[in-house]
C-alpha positions in Angstrom: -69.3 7.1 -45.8 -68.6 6.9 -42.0 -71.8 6.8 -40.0 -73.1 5.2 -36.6 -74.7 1.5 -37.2 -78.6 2.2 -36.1 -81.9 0.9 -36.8 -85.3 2.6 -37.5 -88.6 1.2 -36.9 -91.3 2.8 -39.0 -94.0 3.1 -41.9 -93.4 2.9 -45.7 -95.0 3.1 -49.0 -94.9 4.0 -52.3 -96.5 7.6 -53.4 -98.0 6.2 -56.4 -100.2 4.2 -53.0 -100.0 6.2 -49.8 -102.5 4.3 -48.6 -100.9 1.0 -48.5 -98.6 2.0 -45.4 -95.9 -1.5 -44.6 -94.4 -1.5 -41.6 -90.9 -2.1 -41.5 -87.4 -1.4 -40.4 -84.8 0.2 -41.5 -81.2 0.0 -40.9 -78.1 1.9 -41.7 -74.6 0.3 -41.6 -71.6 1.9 -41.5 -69.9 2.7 -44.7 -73.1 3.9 -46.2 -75.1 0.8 -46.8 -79.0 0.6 -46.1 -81.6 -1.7 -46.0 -85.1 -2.3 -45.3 -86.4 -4.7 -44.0 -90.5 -5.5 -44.0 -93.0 -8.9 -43.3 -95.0 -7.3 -46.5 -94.9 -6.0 -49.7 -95.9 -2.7 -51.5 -97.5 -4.3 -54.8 -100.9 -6.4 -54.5 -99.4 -8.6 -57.0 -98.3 -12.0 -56.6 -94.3 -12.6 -55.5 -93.5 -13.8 -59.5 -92.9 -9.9 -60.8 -90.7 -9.4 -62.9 -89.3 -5.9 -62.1 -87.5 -5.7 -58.7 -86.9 -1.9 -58.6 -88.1 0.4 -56.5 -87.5 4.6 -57.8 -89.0 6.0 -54.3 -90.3 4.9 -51.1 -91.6 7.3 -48.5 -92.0 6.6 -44.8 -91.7 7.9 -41.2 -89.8 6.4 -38.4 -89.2 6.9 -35.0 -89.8 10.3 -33.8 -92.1 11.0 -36.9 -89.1 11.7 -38.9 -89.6 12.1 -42.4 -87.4 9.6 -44.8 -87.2 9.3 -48.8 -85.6 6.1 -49.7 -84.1 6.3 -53.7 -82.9 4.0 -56.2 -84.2 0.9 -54.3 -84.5 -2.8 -55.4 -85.8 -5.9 -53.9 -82.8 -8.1 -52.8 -85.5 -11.0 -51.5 -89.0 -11.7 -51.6 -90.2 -14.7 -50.1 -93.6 -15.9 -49.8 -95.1 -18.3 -46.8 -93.6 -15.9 -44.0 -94.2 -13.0 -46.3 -90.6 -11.2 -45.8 -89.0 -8.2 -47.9 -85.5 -7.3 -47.7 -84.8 -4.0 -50.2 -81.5 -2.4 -51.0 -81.9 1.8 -50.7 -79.0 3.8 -52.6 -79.8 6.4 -51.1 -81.4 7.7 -47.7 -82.4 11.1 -47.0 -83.6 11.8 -43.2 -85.3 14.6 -41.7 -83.6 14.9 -38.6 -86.2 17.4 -36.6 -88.5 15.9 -34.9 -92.2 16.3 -35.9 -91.1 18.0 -38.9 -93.1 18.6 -42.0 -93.1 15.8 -44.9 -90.6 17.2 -47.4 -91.5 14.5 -50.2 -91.1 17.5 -52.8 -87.6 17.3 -53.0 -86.9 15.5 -56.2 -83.2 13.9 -56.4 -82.4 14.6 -60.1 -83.4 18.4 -59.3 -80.1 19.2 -56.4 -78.5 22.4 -55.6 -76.6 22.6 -52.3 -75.1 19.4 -51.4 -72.7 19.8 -47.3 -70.5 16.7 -46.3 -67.1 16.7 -43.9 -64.0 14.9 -44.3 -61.9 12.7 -41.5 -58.8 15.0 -41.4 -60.2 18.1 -42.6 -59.9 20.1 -39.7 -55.9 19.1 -39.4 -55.7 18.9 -43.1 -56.8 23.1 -42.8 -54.4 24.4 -40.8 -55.8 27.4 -39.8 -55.3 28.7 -36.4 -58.6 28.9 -34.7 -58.1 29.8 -30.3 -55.4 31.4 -28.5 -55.5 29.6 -24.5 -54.1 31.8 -21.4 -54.3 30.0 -18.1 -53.2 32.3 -15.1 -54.1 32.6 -11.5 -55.3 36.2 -9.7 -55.5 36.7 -6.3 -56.0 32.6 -6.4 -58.6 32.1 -8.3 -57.5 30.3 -11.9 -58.6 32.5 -14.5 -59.0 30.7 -17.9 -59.9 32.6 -21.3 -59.8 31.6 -25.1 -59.9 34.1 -27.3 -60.3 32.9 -31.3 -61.3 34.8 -34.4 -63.4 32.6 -36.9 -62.2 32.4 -40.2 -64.3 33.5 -43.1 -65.6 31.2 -45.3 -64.0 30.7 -48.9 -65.2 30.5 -52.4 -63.9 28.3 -54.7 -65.3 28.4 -58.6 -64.9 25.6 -60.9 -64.6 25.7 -64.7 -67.8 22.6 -64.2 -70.3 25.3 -63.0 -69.7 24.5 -59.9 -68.4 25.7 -56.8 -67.0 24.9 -53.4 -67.1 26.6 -50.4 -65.2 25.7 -47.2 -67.4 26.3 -44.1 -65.6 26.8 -40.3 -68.3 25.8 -37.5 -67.3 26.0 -34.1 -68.2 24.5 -31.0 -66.9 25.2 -27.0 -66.6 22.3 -25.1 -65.9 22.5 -21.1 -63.4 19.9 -20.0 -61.6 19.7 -16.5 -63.0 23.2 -15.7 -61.5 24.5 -18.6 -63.2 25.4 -21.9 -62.0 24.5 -25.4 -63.1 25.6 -28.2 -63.1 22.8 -31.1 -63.7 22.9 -35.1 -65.7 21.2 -37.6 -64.8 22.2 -41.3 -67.4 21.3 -43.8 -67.3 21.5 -47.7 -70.3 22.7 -49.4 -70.8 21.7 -52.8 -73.0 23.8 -55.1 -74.2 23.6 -58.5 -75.2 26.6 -60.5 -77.8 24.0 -62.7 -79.8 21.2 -60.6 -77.9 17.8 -60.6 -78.8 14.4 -59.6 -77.6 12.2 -56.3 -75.2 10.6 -58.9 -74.0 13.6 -60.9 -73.0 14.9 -57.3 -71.5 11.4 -55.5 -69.4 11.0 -58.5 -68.3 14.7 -57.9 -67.8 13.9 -53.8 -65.8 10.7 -54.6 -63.4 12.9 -56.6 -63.1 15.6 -54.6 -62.6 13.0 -51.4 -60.0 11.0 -53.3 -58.3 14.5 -53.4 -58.5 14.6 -49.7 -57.0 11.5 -49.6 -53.9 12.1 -51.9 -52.9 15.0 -50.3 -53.9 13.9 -46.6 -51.7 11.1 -47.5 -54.4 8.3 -45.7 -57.5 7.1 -46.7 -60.6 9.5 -45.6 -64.2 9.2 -45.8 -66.5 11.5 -46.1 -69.0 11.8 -43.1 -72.0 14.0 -42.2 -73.5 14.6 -45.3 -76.7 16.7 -45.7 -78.8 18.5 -49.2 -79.8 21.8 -48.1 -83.5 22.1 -49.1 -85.8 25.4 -48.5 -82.5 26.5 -46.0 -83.2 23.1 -44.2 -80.3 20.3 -43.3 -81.8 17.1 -44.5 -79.4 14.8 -44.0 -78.1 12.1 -46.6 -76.7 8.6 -46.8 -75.4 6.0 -49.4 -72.2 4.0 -50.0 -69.7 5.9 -51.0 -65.9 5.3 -51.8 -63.1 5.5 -50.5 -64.2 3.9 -47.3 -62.0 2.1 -44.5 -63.7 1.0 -41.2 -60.6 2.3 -39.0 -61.1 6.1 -38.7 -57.3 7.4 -39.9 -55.7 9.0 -37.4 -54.1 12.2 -39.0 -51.0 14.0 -38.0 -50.7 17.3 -39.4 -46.3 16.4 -39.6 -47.4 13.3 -42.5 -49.8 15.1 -44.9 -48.6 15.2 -47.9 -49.3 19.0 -48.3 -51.6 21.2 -46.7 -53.9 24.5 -47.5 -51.0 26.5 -46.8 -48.7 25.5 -49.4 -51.7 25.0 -52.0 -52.2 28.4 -51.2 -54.5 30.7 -53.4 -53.8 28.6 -55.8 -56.2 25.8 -53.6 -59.1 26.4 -56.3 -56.9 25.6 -59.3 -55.9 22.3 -57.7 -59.7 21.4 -57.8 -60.0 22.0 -60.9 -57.1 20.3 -62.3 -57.6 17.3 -60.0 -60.8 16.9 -61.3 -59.6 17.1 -65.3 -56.9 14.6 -64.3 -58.9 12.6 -62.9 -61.1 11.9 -66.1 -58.3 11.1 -67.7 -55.9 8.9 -64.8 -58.9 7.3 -63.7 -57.6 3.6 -63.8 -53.8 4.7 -62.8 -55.7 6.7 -59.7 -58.1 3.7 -58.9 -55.4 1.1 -59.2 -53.3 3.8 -56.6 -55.8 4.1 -54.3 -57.4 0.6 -53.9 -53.4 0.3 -53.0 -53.6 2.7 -50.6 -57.2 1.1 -48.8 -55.3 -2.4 -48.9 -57.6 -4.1 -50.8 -54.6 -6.6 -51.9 -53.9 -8.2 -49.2 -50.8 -9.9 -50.8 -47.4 -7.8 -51.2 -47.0 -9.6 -54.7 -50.6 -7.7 -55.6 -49.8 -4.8 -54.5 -46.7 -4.5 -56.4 -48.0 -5.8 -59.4 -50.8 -3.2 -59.2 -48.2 -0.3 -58.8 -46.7 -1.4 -61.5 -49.8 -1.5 -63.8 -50.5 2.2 -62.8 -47.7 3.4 -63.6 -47.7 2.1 -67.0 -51.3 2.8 -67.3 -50.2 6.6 -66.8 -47.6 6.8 -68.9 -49.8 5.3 -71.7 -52.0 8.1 -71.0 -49.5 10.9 -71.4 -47.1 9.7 -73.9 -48.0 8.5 -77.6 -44.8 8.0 -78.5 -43.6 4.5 -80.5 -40.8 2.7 -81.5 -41.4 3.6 -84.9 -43.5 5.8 -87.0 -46.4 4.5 -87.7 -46.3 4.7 -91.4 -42.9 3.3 -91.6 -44.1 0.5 -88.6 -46.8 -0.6 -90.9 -44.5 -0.7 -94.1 -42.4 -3.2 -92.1 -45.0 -5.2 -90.6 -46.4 -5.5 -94.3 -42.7 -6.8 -95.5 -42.5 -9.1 -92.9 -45.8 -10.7 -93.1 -45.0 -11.2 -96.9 -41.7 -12.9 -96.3 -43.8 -14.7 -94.1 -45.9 -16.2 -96.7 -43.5 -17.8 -98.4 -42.9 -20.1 -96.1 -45.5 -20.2 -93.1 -49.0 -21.6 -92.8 -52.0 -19.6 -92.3 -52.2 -20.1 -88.5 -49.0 -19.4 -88.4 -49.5 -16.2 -90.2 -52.2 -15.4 -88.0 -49.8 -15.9 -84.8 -47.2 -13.9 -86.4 -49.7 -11.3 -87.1 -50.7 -11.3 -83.4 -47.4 -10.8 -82.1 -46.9 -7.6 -84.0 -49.9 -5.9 -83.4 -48.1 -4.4 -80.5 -44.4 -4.9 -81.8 -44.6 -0.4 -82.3 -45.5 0.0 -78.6 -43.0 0.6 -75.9 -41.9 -1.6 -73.3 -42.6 -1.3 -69.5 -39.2 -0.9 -69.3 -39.1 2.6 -71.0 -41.9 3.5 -70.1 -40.8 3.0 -66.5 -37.4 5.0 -67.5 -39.2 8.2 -68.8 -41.7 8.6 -65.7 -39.0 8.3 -63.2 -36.4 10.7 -65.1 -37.7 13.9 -63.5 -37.2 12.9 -60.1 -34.3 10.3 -60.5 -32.0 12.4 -58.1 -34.7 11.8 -55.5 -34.7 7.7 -56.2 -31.4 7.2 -56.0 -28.1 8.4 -55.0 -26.8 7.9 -58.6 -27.9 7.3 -62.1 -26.5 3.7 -62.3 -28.4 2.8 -58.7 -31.4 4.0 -60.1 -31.4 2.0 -63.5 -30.9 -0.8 -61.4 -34.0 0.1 -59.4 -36.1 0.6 -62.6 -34.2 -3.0 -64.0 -36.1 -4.8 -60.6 -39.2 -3.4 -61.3 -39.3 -4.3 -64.3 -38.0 -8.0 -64.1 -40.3 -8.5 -60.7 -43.3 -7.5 -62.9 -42.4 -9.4 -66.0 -41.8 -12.7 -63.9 -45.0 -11.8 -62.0 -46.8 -11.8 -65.0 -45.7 -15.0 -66.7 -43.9 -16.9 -64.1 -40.8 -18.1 -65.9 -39.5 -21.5 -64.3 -36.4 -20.9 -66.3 -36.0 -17.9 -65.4 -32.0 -16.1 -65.5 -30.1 -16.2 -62.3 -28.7 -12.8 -63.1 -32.2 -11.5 -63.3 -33.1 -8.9 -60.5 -36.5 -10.4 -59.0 -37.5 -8.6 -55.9 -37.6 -11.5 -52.7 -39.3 -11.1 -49.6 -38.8 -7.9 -48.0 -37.8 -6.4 -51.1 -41.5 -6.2 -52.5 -42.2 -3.9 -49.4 -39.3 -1.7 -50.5 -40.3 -1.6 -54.2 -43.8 -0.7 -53.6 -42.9 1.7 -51.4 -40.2 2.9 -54.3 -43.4 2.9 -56.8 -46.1 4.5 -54.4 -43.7 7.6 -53.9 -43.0 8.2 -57.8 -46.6 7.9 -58.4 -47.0 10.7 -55.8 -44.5 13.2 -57.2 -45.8 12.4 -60.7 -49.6 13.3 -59.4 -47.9 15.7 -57.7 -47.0 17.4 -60.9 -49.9 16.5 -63.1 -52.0 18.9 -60.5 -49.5 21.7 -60.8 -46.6 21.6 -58.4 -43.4 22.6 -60.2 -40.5 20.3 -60.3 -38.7 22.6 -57.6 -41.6 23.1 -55.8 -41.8 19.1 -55.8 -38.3 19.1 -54.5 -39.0 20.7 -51.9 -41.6 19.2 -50.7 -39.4 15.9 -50.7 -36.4 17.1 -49.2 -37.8 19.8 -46.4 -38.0 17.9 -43.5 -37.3 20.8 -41.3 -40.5 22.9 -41.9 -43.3 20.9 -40.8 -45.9 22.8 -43.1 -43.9 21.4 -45.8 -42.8 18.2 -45.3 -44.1 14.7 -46.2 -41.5 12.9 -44.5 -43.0 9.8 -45.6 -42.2 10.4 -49.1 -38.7 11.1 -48.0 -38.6 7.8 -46.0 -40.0 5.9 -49.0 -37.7 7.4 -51.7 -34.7 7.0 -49.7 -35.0 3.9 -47.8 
């Protein structure tokens, strides 16, 4: 979550004791992390508790606004000096000044949850002013005319639905006035949901963002409506970078305009593959956040996901598993005859997998659809799939002996291949959400039309 780094002053307590006020302070760091910090405690116990967890705190802070602190724990407790330092999951903050408590609102019972995204406003590419500058009779004349698109209404097969909010503001710059956008996502649930039940949804739908934004975003701005009150919200969430992206509309990956009406069904679908790509899309995007900071990680990670995925959408084996089992039977028989029981037990080991497919094919039936786009020919591109493959493999076990006719990826390579394995996992998400094949190749090989082209992927297929 991208917020400004402040600190509160204020009092807290627990509402089983309202009486027992502690003062403390509270402090929000960006990315969504909150503590507070207090020279007391809330029990009247001694410091040798056992249970650190705290459900709710209430409190006020600086210009009496009203805060509920959730899912807190104590992260120290130290006697002599008496100090407190708590972790707070989440943070919800009346921002009106001298407002009315609003400790009713009970976080397993949510509605309406409201958050932006950096790059939604490019990442919508809807038109918003129309500028004229002309001068009559010498005196400039400036006028912006713009027509305020309507909100839309998304329904989702989870009872859910999303609707994509336009607020506008007019700024006056250099004399001139400029009217500027802030696109908001409102989530709402037909049945009340908790904090979690809705973050996990957020970090979904944001990772969505992200994939087709073609940058890391993070959420920002993020507020439960209660009684047709903003109330706003904060907790760590994922995906999270501390640079804020800077988004071209030219590098998105796509855009609402070639999702189309079809924009709701991409929600949904990114949401069921989600569930079950999970690993292969968290592998993918801690890529994408650079959280390997070594090229050799990152391709090794690449690699795993795309394996990962095709294990996921392929049960097929080298054999069927009736016949497999008939053979591993036979073998381990022979195998009696004449080995020991460890070294039936090692034998044994070694098939237990001996029916699965190797990386290798694996690697060879993902990249099939879009081989045309990896390489100029079919034998260029087997020998793309033949370094992937070897890179990993000696990755992975770090043969000293290994073959000089191997193709291990050096130095600059690696950038190349994970580039190579970024892209196909792109197209191949690309397609589990919907996009047709020619729709796909489109997208890859329009670099003309701007609304349609990811130039980037282009770059990376075809370096």
């Amino acid at each position: 979550m991208r917020i400004t780094e402040q600190t509160k002053s204020g009092y807290f307590w627990l509402p089983s004791n309202p009486n027992n006020k502690v003062c403390g302070i509270l402090k929000f760091f960006d990315g969504g992390k909150i503590e507070l910090e207090m020279m007391d405690f809330f029990e009247n116990e001694t410091i040798f508790i056992t249970d650190f967890s705290l459900p709710k705190i209430i409190g006020i802070i600086e210009k009496d606004q009203w805060v509920i602190l959730e899912q807190c724990y104590y992260k120290v407790r130290k006697s002599g000096v008496i100090k407190s330092l708590i972790h707070v999951n989440y943070a919800l903050v009346d921002n009106n000044t001298f407002s009315m408590p609003f400790d009713d609102i009970n976080s397993d019972k949510i509605n309406v949850i409201r958050f932006a995204v950096d790059g939604l406003d490019e990442w919508f590419s809807e038109n918003i002013s129309d500028e004229r500058y002309s001068t009559w009779r010498s005196q400039p004349h400036h006028t912006v005319n713009y027509i305020p698109p309507n909100e839309v209404f998304y329904h989702l097969k989870n009872e859910m639905e999303i609707k994509i909010i336009f607020h506008f503001n007019m700024k006056i710059g250099d004399l001139k006035p400029k009217i500027t956008k802030q696109t908001y996502i409102e989530l709402i649930s037909q049945k009340t949901q908790s904090l979690n039940e809705f973050s996990a949804i957020i970090r979904k739908l944001t990772h969505f963002f992200c994939f087709a934004i073609n940058q890391i975003v993070s959420i920002k701005d993020v507020s439960i409506i209660h009684n047709s009150k903003l109330i706003s919200l904060y907790y760590q969430s994922n995906p999270y970078t501390r640079e804020i992206p800077d988004v071209e509309y030219r590098m998105l990956l796509f855009n609402d305009q070639l999702a189309n009406s079809f924009l709701g069904n991409y929600f949904d679908r990114w949401l069921e593959i989600y569930e079950k790509f999970e690993a292969s899309m968290d592998l993918y995007f801690g890529y994408k956040t650079g959280a390997h900071k070594y090229i050799e990680s990152n391709f090794l990670f690449l690699a795993q996901a795309l394996e990962v995925y095709h294990r996921k959408v392929s049960n097929e084996t080298l054999k069927e598993k009736n016949e497999f089992q008939e053979l591993k039977q036979r073998i381990v028989n022979l195998a009696w005859q004449i080995c020991s029981k460890e070294e039936i037990e090692w034998l044994s080991d070694k098939l237990r997998f001996g029916n699965e497919l190797s990386f290798r094919k694996r690697l060879k039936e993902i990249i099939q659809p879009f081989c045309k786009h990896i390489a100029n020919n079919s034998k260029k591109c087997k020998s793309i799939i033949n370094t992937i493959v070897d890179t990993r493999n000696y990755l992975t076990h770090y043969d000293n002996n290994k073959n000089s006719d191997s193709n291990i990826a050096q130095g600059n390579e690696f950038a190349f291949y994970c580039l190579k394995m970024e892209a196909l996992l792109q197209v191949t998400f690309l397609k589990e959400l919907g996009f047709s094949i020619e729709q796909i190749d489109n997208i890859v090989e329009n670099e003309a039309n701007q609304i349609n082209s990811i130039k980037t992927i282009k770059n990376k297929l075809k370096i």
